[in-house]
Each structure stands twice: as structure tokens, then as C-alpha cells.
N, CA, C and O atoms as a Tinker XYZ file with bonds, in Angstrom:
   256  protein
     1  N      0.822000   -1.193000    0.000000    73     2
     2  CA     0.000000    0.000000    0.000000    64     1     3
     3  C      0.870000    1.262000    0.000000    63     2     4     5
     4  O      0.583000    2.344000   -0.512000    81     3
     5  N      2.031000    0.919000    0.693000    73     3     6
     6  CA     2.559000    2.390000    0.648000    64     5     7
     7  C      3.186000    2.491000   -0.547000    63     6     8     9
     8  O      3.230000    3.562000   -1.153000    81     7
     9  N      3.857000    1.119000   -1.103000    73     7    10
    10  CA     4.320000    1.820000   -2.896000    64     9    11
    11  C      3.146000    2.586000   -3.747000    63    10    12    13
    12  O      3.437000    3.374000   -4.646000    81    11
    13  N      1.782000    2.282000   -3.381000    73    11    14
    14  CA     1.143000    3.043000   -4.526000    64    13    15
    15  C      0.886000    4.457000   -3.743000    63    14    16    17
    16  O      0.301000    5.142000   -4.582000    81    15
    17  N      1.020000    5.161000   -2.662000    73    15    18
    18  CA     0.873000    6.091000   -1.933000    64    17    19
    19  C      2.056000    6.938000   -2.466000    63    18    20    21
    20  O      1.917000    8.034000   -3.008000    81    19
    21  N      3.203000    6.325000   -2.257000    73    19    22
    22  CA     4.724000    6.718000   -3.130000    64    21    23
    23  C      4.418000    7.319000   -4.644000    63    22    24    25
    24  O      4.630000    8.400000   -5.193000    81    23
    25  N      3.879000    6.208000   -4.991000    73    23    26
    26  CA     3.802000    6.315000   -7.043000    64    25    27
    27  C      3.063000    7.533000   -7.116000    63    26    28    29
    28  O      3.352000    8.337000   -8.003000    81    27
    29  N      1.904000    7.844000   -6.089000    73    27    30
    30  CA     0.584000    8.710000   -6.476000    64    29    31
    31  C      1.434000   10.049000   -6.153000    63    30    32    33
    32  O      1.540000   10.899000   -7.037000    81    31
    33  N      1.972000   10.220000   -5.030000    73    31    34
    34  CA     2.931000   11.608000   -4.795000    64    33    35
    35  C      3.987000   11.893000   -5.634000    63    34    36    37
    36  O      4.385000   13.017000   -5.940000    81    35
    37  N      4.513000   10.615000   -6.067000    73    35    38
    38  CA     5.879000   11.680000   -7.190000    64    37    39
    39  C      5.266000   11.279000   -8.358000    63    38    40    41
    40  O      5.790000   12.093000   -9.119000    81    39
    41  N      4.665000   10.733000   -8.932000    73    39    42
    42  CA     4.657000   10.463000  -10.667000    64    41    43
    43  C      3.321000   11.126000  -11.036000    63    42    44    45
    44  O      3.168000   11.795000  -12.058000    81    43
    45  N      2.254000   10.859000  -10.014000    73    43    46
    46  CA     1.048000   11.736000  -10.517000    64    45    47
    47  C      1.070000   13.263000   -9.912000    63    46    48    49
    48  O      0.269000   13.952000  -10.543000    81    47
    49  N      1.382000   13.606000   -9.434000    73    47    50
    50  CA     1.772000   15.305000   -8.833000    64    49    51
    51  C      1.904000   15.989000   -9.647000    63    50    52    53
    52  O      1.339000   17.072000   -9.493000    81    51
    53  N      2.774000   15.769000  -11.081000    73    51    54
    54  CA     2.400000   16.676000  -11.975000    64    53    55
    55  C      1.219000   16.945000  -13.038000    63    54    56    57
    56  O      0.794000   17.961000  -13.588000    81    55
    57  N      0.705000   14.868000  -13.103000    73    55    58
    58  CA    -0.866000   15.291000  -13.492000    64    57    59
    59  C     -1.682000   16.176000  -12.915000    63    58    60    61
    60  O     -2.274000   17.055000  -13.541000    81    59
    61  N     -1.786000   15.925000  -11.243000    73    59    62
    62  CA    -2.678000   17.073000  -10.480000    64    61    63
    63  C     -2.632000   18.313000  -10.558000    63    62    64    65
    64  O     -3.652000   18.978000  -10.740000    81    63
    65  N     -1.208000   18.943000  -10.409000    73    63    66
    66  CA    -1.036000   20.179000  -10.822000    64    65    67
    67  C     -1.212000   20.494000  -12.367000    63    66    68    69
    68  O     -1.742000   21.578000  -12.611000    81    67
    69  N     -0.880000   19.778000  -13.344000    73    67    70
    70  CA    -1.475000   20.506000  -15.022000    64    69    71
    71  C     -2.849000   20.309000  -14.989000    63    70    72    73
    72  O     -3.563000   20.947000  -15.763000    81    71
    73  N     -3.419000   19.345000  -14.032000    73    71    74
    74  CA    -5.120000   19.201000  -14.738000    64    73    75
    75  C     -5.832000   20.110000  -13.327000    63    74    76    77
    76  O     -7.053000   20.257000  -13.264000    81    75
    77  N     -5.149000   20.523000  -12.537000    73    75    78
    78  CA    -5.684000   21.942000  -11.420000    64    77    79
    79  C     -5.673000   23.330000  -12.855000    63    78    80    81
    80  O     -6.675000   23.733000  -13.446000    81    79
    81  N     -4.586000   23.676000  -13.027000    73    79    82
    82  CA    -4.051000   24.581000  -13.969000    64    81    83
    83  C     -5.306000   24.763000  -14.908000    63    82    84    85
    84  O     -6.051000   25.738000  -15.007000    81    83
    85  N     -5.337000   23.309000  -15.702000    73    83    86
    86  CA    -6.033000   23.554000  -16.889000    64    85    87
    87  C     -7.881000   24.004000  -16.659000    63    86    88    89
    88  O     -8.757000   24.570000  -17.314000    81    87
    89  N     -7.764000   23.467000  -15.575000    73    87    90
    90  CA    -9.616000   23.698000  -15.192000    64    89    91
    91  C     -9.489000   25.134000  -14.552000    63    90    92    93
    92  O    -10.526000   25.794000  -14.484000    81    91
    93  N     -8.415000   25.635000  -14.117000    73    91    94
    94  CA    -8.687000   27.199000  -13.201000    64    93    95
    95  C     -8.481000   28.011000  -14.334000    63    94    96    97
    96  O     -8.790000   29.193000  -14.187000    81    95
    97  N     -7.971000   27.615000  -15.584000    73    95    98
    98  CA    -7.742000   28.296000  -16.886000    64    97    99
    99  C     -9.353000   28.501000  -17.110000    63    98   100   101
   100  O    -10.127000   29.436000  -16.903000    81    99
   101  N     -9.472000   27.287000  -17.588000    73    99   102
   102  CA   -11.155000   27.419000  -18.235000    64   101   103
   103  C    -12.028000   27.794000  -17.418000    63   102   104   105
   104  O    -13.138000   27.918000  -17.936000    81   103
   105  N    -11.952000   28.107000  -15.958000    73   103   106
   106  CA   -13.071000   28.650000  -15.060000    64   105   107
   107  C    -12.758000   30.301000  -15.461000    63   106   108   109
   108  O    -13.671000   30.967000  -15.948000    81   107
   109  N    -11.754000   30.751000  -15.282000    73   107   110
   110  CA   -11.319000   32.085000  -15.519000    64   109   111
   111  C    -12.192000   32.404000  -16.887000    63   110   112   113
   112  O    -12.851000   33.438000  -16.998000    81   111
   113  N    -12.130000   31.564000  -17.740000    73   111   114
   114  CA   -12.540000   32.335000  -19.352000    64   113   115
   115  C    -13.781000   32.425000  -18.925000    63   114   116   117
   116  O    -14.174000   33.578000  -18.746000    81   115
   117  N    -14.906000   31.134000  -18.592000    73   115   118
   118  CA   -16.067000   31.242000  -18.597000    64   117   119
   119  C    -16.463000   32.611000  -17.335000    63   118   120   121
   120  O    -17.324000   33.486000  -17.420000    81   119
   121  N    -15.845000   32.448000  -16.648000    73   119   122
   122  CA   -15.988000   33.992000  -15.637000    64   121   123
   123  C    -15.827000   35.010000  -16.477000    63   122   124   125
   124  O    -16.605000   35.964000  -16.507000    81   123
   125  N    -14.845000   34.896000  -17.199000    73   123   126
   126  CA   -14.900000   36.502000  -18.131000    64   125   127
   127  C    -15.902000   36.376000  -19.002000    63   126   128   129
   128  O    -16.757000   37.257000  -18.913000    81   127
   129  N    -16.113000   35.331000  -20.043000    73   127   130
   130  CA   -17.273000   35.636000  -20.669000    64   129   131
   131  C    -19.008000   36.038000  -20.074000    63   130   132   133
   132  O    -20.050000   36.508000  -20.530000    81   131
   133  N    -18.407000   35.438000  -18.638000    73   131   134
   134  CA   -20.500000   35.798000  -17.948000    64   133   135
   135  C    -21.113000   34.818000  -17.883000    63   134   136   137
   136  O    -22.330000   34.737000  -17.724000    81   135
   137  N    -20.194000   33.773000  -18.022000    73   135   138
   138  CA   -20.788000   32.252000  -18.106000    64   137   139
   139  C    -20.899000   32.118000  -15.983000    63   138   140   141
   140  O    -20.082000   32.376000  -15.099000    81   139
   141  N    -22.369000   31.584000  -15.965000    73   139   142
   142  CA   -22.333000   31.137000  -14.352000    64   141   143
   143  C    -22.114000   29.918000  -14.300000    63   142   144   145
   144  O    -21.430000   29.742000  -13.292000    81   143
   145  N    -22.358000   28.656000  -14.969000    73   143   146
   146  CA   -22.065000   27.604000  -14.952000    64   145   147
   147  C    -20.872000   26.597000  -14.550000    63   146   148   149
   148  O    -20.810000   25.422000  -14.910000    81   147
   149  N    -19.965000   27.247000  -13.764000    73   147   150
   150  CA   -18.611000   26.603000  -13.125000    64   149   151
   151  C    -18.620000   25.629000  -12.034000    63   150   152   153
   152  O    -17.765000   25.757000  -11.157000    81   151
   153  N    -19.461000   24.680000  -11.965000    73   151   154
   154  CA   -20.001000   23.637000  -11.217000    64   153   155
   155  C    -18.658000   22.357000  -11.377000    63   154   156   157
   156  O    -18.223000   21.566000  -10.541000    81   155
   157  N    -18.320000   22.566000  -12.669000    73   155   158
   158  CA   -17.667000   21.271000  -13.023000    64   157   159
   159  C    -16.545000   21.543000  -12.607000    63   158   160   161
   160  O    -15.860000   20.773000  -11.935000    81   159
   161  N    -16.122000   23.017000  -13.063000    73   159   162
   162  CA   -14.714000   23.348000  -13.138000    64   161   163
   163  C    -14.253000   23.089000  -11.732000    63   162   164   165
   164  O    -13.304000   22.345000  -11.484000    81   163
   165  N    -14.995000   23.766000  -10.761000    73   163   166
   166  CA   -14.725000   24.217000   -9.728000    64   165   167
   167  C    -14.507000   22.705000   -8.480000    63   166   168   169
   168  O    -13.740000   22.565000   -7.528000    81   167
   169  N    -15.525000   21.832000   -9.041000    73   167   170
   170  CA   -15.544000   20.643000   -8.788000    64   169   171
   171  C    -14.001000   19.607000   -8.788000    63   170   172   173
   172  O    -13.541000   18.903000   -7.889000    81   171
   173  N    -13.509000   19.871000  -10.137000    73   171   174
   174  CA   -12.498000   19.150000  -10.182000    64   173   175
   175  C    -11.133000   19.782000  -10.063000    63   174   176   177
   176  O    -10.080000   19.170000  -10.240000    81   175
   177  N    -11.285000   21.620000   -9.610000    73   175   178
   178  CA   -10.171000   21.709000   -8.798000    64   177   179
   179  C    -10.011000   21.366000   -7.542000    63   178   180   181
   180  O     -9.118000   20.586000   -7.209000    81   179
   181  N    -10.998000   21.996000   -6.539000    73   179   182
   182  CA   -11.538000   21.688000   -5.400000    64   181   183
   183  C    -10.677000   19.840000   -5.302000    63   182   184   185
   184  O     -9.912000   19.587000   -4.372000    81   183
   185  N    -10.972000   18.879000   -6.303000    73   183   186
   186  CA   -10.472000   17.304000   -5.449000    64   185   187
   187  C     -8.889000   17.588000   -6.140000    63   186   188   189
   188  O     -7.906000   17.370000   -5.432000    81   187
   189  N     -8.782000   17.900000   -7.025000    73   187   190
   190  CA    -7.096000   18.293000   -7.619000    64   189   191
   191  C     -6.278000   18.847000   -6.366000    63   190   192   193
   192  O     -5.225000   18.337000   -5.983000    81   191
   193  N     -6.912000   19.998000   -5.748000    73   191   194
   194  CA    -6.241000   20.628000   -4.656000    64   193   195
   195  C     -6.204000   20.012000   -3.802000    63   194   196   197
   196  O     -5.063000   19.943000   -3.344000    81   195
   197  N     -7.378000   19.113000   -2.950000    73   195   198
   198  CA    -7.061000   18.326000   -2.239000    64   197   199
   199  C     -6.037000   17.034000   -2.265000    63   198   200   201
   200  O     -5.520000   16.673000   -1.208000    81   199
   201  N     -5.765000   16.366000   -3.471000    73   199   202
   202  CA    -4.830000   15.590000   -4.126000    64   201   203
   203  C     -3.733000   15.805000   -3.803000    63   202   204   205
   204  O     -3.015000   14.957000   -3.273000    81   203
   205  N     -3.190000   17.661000   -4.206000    73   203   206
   206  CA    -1.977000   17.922000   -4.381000    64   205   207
   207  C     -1.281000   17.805000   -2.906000    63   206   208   209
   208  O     -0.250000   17.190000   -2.633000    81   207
   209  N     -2.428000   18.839000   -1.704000    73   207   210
   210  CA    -2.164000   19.274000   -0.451000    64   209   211
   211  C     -1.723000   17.417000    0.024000    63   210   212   213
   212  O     -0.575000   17.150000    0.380000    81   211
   213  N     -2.572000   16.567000   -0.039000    73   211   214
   214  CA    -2.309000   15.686000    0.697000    64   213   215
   215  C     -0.800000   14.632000   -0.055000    63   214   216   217
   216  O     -0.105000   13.944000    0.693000    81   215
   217  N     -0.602000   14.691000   -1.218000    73   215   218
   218  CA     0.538000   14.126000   -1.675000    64   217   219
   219  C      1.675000   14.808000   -0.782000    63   218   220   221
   220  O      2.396000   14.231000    0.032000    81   219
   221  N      1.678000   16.322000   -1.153000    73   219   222
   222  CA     2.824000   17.059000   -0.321000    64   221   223
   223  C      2.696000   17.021000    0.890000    63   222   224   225
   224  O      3.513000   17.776000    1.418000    81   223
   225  N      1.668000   16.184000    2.047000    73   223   226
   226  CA     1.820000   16.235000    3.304000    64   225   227
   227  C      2.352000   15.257000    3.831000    63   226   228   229
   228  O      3.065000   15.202000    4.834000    81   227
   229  N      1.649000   13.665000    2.454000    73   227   230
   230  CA     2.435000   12.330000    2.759000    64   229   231
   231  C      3.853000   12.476000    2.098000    63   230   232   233
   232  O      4.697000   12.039000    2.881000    81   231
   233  N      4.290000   12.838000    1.187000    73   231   234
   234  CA     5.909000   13.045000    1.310000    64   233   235
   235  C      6.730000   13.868000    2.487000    63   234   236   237
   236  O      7.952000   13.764000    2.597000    81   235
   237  N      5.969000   14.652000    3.305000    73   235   238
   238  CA     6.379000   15.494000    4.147000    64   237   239
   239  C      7.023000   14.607000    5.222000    63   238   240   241
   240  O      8.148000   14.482000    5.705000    81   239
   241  N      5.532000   13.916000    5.420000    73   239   242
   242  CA     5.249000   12.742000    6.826000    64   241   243
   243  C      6.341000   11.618000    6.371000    63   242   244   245
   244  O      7.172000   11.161000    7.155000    81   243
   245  N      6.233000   11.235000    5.014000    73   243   246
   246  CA     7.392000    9.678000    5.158000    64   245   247
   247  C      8.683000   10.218000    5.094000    63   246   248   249
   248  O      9.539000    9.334000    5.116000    81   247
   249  N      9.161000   11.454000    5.017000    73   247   250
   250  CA    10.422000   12.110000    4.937000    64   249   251
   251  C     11.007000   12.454000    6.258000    63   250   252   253
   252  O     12.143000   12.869000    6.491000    81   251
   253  N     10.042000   12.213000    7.077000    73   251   254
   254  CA    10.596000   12.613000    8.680000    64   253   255
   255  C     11.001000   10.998000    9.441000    63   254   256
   256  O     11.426000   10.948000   10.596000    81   255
């Protein structure tokens, strides 16, 4: 269990962060255009961020 806890903090960390990026991109446009509809966007930063925070807390924790 902890190798895939390992794999998910260093190899997917940069998926989380480009696919956080890419949805706070497209929430921004639809905000500028007047679009209210950011349910999705906001959705799948919201678990992205949580992803990222907790990868960088379990590398924190197995590093001590």
C-alpha cells in the first residue's frame, strides 16, 4: 500500500497540478465571458487541490 501512496505523490503530482491549472484556466474564461455555470470546473479543482495538499503532506510525513 505504501508503494502506490509513493507512485501517487511523485509520478502523478504533476498530473494534479497541469489538470488543477487547466480547469482554473477554463473557469477564468467562462468567468470573463459571464458564463455562471462553473459547477464542473470548480468541482475538479476543489479534489485536484485536495490531491496535491495531501501528496505534499504524505511526502512530508514519510520524509521525517
Amino acid at each position: 500500500m505504501e508503494a502506490f501512496f509513493s507512485f501517487s505523490c511523485f509520478f502523478l503530482m504533476p498530473v494534479y497540478g497541469f489538470l488543477f491549472c487547466f480547469y482554473f484556466i477554463k473557469l477564468i474564461k467562462k468567468l470573463i465571458k459571464g458564463q455562471n455555470d462553473t459547477n464542473v470546473e470548480a468541482s475538479v479543482m476543489t479534489i485536484m487541490f485536495i490531491l496535491i495538499i495531501w501528496s505534499i503532506s504524505y511526502t512530508v510525513a514519510i520524509g521525517n
